[in-house]
N, CA, C and O atoms as a Maestro MAE file, in Angstrom:
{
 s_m_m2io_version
 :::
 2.0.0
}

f_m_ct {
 s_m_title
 :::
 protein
 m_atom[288] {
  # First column is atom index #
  i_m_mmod_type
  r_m_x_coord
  r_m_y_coord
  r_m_z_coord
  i_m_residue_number
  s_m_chain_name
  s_m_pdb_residue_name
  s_m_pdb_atom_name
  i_m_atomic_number
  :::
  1 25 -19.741 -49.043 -36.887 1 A "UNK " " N  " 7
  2 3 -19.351 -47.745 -37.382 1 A "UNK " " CA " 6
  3 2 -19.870 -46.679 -36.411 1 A "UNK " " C  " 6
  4 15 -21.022 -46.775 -35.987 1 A "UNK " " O  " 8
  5 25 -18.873 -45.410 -35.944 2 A "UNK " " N  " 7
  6 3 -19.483 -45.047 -35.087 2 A "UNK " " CA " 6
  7 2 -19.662 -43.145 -35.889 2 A "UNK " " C  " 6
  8 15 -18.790 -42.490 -36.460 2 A "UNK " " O  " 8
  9 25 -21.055 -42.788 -35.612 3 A "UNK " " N  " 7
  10 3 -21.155 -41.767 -36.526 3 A "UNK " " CA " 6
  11 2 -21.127 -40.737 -35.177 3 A "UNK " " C  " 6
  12 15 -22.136 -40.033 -35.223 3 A "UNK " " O  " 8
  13 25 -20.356 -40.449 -34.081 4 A "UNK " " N  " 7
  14 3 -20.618 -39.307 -33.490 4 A "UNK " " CA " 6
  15 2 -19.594 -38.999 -33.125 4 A "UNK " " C  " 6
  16 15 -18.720 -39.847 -32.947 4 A "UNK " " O  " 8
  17 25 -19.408 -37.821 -32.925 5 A "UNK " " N  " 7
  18 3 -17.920 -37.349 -32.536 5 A "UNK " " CA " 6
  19 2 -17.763 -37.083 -31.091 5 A "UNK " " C  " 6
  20 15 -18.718 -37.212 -30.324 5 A "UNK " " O  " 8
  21 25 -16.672 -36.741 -30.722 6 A "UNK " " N  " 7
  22 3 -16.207 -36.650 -28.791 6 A "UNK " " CA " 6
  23 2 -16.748 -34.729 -28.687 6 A "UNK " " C  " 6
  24 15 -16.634 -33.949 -29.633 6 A "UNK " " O  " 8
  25 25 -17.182 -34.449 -27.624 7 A "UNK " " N  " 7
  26 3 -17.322 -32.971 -27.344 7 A "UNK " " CA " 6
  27 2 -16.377 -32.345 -27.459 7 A "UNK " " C  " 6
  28 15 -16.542 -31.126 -27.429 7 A "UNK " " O  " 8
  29 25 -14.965 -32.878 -27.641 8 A "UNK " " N  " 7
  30 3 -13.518 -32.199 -27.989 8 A "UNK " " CA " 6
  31 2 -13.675 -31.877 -29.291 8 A "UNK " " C  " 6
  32 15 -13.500 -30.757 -29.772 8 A "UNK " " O  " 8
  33 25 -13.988 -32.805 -29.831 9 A "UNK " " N  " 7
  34 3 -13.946 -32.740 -31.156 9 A "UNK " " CA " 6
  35 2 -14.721 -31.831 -32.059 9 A "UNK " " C  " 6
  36 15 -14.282 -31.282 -33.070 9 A "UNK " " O  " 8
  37 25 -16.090 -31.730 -31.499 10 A "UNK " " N  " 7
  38 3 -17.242 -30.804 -31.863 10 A "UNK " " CA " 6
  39 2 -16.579 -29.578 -31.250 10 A "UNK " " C  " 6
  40 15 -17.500 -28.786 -31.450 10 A "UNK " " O  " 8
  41 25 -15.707 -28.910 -30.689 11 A "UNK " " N  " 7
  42 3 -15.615 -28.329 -29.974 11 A "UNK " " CA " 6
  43 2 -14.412 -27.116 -30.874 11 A "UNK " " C  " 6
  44 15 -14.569 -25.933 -31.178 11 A "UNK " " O  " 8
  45 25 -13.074 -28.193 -31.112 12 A "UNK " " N  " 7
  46 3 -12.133 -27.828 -31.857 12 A "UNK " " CA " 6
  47 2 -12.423 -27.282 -32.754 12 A "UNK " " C  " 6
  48 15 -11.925 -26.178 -32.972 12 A "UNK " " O  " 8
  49 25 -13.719 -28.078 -33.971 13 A "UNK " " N  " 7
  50 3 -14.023 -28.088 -35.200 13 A "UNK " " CA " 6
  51 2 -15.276 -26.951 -35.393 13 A "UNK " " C  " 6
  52 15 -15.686 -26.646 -36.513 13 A "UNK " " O  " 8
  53 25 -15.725 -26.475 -34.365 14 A "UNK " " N  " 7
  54 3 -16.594 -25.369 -34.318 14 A "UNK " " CA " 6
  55 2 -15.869 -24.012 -33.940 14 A "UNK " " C  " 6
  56 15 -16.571 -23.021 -33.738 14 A "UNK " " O  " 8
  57 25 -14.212 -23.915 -33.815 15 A "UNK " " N  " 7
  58 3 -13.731 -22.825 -33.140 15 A "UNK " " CA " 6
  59 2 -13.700 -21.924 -33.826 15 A "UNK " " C  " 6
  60 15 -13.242 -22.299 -34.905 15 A "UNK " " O  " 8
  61 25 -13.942 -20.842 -33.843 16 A "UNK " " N  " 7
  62 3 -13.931 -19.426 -34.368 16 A "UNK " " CA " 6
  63 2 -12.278 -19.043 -34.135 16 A "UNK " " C  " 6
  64 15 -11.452 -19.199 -33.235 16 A "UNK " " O  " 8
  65 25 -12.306 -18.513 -35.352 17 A "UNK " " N  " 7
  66 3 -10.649 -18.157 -35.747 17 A "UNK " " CA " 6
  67 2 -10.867 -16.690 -35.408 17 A "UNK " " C  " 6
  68 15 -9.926 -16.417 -34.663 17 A "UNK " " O  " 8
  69 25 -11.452 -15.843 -35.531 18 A "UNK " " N  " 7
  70 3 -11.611 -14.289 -35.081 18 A "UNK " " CA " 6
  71 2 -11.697 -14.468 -33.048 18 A "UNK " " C  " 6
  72 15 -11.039 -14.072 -32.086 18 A "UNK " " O  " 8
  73 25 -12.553 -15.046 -33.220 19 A "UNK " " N  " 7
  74 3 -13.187 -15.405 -31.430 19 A "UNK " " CA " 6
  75 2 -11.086 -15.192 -30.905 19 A "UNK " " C  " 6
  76 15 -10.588 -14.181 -30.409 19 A "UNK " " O  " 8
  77 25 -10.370 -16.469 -31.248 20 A "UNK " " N  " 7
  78 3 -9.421 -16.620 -30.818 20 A "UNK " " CA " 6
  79 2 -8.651 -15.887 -30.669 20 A "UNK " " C  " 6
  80 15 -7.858 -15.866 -29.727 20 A "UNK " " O  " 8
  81 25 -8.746 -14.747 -32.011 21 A "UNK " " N  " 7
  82 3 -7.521 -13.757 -31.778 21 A "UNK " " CA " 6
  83 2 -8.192 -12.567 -30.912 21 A "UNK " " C  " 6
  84 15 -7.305 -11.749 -30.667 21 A "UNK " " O  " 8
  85 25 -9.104 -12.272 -30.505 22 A "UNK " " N  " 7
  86 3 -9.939 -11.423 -29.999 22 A "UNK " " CA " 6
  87 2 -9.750 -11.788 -28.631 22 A "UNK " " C  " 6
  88 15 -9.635 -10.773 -27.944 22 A "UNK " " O  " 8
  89 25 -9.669 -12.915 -27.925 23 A "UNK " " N  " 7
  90 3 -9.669 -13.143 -27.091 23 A "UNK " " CA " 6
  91 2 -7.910 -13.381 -26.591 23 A "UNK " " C  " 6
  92 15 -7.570 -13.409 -25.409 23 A "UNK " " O  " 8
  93 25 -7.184 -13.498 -27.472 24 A "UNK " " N  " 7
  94 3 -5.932 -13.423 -27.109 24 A "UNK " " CA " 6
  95 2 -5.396 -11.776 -26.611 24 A "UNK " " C  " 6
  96 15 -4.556 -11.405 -25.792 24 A "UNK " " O  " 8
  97 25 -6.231 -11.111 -27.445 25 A "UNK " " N  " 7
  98 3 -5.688 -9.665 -27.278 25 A "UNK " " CA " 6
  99 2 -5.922 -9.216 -25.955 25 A "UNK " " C  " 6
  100 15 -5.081 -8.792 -25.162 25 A "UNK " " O  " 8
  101 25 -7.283 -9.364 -25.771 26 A "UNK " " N  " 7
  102 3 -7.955 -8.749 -24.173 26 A "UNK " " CA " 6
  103 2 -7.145 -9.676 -23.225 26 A "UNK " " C  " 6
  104 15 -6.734 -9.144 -22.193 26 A "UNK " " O  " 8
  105 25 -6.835 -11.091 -23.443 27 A "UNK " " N  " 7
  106 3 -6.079 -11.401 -22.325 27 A "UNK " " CA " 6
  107 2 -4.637 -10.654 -22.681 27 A "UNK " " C  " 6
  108 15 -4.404 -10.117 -21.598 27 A "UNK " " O  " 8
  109 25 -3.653 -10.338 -23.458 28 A "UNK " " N  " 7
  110 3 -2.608 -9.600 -23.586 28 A "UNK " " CA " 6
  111 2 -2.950 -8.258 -22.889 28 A "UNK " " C  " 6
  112 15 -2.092 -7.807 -22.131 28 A "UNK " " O  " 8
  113 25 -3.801 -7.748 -23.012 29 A "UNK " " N  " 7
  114 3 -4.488 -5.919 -22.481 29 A "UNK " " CA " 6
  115 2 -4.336 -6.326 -21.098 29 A "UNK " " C  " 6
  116 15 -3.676 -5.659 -20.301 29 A "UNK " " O  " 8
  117 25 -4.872 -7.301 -20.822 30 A "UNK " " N  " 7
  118 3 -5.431 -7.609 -19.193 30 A "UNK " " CA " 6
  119 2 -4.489 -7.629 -18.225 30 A "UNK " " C  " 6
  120 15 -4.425 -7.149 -17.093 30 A "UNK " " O  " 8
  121 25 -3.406 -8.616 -19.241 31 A "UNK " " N  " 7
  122 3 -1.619 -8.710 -18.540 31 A "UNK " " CA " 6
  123 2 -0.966 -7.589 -18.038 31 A "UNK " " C  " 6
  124 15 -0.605 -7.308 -16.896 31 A "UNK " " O  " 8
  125 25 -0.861 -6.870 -19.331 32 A "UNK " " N  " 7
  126 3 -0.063 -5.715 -19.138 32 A "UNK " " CA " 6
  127 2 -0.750 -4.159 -18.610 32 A "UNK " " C  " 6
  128 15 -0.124 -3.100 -18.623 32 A "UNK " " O  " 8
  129 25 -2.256 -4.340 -18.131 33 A "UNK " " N  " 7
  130 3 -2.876 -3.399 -17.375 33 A "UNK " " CA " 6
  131 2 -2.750 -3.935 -15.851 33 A "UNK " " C  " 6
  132 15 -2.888 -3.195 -14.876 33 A "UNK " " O  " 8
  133 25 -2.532 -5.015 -15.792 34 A "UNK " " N  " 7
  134 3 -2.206 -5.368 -14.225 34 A "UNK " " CA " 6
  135 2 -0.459 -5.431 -14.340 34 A "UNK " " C  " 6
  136 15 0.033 -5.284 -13.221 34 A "UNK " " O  " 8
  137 25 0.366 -5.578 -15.208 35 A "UNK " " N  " 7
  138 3 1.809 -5.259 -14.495 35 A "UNK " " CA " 6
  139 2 1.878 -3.713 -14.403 35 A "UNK " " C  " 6
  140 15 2.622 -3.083 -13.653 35 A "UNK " " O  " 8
  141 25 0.803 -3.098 -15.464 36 A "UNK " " N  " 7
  142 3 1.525 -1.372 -15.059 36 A "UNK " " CA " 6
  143 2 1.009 -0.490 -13.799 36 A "UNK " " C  " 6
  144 15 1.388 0.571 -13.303 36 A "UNK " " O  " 8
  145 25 -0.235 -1.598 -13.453 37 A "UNK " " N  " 7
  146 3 -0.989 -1.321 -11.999 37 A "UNK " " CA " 6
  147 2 0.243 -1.429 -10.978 37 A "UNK " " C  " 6
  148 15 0.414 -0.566 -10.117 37 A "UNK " " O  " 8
  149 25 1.170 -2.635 -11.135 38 A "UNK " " N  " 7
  150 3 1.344 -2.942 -9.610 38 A "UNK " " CA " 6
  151 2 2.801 -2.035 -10.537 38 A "UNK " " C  " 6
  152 15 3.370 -1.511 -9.579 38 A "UNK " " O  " 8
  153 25 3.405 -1.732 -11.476 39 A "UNK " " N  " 7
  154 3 4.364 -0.913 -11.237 39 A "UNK " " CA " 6
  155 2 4.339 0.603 -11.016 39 A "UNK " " C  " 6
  156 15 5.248 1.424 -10.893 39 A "UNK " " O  " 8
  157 25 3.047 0.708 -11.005 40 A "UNK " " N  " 7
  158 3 2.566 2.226 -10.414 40 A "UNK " " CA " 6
  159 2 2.682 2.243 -9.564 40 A "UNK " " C  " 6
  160 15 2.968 3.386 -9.207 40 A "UNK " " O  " 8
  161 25 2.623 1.191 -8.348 41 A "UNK " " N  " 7
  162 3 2.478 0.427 -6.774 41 A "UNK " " CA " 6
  163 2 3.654 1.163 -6.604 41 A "UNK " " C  " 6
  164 15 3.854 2.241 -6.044 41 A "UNK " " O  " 8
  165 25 4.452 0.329 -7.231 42 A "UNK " " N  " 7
  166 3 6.137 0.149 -6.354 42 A "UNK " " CA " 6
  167 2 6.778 1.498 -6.654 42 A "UNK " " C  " 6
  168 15 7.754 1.912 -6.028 42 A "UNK " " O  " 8
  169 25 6.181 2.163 -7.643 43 A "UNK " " N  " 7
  170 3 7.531 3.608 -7.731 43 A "UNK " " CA " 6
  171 2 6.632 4.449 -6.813 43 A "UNK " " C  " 6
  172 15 6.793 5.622 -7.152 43 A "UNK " " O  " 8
  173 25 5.544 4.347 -5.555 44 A "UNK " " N  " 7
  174 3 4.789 5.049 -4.888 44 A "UNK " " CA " 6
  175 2 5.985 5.157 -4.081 44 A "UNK " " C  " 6
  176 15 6.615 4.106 -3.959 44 A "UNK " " O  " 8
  177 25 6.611 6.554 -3.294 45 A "UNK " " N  " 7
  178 3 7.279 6.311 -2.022 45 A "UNK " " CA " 6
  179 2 6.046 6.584 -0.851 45 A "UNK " " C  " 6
  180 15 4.980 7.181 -0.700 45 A "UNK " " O  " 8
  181 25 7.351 5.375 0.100 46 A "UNK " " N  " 7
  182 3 6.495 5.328 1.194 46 A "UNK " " CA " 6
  183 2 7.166 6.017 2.444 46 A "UNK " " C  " 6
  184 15 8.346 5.768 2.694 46 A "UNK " " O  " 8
  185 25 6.448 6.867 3.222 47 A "UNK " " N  " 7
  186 3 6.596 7.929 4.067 47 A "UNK " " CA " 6
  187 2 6.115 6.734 5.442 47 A "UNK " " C  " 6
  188 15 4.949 6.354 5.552 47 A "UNK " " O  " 8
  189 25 7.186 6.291 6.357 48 A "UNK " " N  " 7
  190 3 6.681 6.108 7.519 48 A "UNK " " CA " 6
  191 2 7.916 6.739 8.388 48 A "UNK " " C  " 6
  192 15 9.142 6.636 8.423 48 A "UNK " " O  " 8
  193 25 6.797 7.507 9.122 49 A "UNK " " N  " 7
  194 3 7.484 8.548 10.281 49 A "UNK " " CA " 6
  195 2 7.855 7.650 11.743 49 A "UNK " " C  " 6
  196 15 7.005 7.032 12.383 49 A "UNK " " O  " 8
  197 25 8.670 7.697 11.942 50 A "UNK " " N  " 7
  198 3 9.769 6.828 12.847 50 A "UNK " " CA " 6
  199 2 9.294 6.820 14.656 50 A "UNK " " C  " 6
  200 15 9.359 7.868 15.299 50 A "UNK " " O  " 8
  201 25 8.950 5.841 15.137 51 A "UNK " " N  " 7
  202 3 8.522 5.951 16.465 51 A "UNK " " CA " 6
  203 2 9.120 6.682 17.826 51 A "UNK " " C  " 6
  204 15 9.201 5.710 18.576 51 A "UNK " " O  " 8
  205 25 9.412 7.397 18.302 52 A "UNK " " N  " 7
  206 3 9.430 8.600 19.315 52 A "UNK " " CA " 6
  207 2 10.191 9.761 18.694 52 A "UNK " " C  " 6
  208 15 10.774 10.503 19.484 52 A "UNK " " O  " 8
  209 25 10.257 9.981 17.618 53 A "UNK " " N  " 7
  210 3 11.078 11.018 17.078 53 A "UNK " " CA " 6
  211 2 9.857 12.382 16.530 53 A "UNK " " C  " 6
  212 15 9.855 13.111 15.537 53 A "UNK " " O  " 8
  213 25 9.092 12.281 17.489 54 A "UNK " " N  " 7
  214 3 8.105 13.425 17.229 54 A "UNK " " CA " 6
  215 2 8.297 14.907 18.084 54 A "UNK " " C  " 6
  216 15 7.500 15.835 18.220 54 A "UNK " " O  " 8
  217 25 9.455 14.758 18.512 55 A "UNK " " N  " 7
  218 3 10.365 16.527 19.154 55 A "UNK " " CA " 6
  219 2 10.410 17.447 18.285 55 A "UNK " " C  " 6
  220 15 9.992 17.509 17.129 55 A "UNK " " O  " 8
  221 25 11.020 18.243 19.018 56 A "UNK " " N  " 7
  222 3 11.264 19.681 18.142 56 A "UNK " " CA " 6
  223 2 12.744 18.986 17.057 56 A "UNK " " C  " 6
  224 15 13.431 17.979 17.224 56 A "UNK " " O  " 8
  225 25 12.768 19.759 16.272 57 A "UNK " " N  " 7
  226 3 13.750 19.457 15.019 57 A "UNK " " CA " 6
  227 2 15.074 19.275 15.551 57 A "UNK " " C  " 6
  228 15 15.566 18.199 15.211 57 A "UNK " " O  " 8
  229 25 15.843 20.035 16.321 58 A "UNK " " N  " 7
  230 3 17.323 20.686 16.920 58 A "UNK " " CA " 6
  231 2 16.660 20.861 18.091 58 A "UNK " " C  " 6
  232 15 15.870 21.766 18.365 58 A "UNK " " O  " 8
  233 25 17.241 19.384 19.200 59 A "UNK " " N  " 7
  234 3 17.513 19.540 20.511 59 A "UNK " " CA " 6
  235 2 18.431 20.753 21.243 59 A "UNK " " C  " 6
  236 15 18.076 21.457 22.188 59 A "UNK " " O  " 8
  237 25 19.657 20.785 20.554 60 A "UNK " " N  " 7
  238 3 20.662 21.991 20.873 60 A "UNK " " CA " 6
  239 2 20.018 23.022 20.854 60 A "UNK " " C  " 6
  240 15 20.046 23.791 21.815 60 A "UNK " " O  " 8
  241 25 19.168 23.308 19.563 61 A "UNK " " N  " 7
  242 3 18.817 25.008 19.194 61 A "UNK " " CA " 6
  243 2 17.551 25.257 20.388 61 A "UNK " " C  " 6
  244 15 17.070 26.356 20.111 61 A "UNK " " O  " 8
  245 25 17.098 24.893 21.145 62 A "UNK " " N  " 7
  246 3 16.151 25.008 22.075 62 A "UNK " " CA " 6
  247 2 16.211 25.018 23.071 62 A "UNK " " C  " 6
  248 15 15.173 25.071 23.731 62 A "UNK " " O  " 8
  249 25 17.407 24.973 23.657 63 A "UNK " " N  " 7
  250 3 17.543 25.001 25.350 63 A "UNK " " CA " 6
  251 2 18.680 26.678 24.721 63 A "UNK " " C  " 6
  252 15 19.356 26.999 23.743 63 A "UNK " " O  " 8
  253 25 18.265 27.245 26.004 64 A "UNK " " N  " 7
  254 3 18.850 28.168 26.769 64 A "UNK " " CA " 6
  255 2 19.408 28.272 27.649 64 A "UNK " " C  " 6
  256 15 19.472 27.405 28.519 64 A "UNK " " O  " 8
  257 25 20.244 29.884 27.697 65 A "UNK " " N  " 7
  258 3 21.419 29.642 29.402 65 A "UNK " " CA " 6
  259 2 20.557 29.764 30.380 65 A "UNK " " C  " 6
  260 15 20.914 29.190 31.409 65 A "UNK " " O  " 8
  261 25 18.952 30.630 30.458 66 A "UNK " " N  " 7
  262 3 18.157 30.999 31.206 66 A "UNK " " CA " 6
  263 2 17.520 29.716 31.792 66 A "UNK " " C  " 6
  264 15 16.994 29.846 32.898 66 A "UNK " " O  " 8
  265 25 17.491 28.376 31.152 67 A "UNK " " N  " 7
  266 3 16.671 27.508 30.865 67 A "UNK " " CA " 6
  267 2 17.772 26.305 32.239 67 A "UNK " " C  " 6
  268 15 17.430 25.428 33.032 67 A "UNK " " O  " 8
  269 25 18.883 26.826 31.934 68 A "UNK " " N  " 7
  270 3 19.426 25.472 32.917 68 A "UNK " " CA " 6
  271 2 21.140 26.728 34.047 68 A "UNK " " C  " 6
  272 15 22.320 26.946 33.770 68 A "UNK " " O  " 8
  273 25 20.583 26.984 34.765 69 A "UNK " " N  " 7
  274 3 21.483 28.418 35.999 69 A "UNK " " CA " 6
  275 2 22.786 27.564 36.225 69 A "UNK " " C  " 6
  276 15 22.972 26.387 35.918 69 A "UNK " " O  " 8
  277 25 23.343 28.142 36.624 70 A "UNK " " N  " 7
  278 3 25.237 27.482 36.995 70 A "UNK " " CA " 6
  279 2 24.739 27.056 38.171 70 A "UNK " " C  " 6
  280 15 23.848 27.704 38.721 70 A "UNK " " O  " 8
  281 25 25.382 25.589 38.877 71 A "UNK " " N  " 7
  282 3 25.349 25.233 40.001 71 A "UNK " " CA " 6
  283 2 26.127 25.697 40.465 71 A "UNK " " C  " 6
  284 15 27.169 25.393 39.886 71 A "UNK " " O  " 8
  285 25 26.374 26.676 41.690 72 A "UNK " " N  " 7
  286 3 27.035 26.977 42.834 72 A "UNK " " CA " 6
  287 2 27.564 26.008 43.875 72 A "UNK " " C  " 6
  288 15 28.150 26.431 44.871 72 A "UNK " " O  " 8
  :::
 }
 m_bond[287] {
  # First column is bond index #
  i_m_from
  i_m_to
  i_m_order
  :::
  1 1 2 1
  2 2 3 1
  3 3 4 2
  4 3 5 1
  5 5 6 1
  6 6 7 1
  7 7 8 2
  8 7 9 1
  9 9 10 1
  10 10 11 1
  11 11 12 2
  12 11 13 1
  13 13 14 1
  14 14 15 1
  15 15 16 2
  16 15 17 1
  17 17 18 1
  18 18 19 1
  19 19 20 2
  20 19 21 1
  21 21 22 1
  22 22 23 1
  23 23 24 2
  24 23 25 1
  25 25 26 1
  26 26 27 1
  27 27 28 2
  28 27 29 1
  29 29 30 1
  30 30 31 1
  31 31 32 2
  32 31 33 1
  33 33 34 1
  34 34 35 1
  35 35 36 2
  36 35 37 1
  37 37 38 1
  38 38 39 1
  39 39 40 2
  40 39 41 1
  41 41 42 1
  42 42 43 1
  43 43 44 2
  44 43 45 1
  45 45 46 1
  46 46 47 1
  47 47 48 2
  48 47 49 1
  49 49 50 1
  50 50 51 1
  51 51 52 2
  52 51 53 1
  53 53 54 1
  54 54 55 1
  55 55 56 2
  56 55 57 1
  57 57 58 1
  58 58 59 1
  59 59 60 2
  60 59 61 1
  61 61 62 1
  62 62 63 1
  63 63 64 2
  64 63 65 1
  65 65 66 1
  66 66 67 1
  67 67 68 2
  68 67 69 1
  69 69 70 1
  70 70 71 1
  71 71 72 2
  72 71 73 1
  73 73 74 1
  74 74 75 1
  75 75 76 2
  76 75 77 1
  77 77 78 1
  78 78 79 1
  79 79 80 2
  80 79 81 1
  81 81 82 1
  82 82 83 1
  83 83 84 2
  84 83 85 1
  85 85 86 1
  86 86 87 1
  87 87 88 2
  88 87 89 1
  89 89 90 1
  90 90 91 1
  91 91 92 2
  92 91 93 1
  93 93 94 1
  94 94 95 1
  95 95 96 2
  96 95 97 1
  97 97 98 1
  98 98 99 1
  99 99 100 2
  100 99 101 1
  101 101 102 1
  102 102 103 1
  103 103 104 2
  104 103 105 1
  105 105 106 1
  106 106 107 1
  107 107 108 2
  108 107 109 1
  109 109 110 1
  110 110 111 1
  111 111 112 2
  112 111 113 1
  113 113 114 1
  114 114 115 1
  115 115 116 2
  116 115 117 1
  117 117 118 1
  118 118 119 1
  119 119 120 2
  120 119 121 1
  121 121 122 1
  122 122 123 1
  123 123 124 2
  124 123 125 1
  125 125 126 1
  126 126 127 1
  127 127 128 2
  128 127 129 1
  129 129 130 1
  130 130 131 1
  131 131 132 2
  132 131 133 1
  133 133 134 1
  134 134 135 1
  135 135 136 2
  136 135 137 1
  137 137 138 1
  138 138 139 1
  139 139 140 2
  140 139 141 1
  141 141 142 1
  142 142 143 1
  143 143 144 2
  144 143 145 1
  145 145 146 1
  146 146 147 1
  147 147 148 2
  148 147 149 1
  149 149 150 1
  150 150 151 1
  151 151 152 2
  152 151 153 1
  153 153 154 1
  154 154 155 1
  155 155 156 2
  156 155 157 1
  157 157 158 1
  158 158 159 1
  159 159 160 2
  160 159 161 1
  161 161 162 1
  162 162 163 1
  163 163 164 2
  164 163 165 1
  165 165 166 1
  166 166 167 1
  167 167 168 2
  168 167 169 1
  169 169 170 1
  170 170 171 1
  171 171 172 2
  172 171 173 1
  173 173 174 1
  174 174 175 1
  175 175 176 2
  176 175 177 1
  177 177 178 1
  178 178 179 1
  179 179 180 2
  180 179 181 1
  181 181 182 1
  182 182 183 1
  183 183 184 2
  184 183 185 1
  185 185 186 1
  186 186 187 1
  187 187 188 2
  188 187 189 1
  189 189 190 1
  190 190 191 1
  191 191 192 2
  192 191 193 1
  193 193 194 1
  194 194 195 1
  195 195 196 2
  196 195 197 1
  197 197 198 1
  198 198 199 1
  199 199 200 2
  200 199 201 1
  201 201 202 1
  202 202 203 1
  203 203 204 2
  204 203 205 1
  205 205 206 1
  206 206 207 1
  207 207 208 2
  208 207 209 1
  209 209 210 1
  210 210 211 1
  211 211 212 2
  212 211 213 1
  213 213 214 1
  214 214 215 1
  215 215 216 2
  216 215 217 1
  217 217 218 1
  218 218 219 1
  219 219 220 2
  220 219 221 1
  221 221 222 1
  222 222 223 1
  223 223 224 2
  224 223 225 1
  225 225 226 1
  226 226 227 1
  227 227 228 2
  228 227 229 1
  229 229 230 1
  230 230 231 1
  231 231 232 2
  232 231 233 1
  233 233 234 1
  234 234 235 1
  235 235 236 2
  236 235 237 1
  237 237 238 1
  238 238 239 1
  239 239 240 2
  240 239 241 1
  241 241 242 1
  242 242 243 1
  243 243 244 2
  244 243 245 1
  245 245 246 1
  246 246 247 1
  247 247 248 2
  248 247 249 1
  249 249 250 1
  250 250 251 1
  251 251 252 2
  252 251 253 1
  253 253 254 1
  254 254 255 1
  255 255 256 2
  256 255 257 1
  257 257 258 1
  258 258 259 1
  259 259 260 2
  260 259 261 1
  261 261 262 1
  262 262 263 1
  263 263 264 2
  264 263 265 1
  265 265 266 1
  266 266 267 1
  267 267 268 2
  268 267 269 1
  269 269 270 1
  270 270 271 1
  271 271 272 2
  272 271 273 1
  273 273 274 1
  274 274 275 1
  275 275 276 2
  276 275 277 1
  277 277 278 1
  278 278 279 1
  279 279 280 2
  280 279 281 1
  281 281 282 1
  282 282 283 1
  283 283 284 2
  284 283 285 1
  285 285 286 1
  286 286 287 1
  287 287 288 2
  :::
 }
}
């Protein structure tokens, strides 16, 4: 006859029914504070300024007639 039980067993049969739902919640909180983290992420716009395009605004609007004489 065997009088001892498996550590599963002691384990199951000692579980706290409050513990469980308490702990279901904070992991539910935990979920949905990290999806609204990373969807805060993604509606961030992202500003990257484009490689040699650091000129004046309007090439045209900046040259002058003084700036380039009639070839003769």
């Amino acid at each position: 006859m065997k009088n001892y039980e498996s550590t599963y067993a002691l384990l199951v049969r000692s579980e706290e029914k409050n513990r469980s739902v308490l702990e279901t919640v904070v992991c539910a909180l935990l979920i949905l504070s990290i999806v609204f983290s990373i969807w805060q992420f993604v509606q961030q716009p992202v500003r990257i300024p484009a490689a040699g395009l650091q000129g004046p605004p309007c090439v045209a609007c900046t040259t002058t007639v003084a700036d380039h004489p009639a070839r003769s």
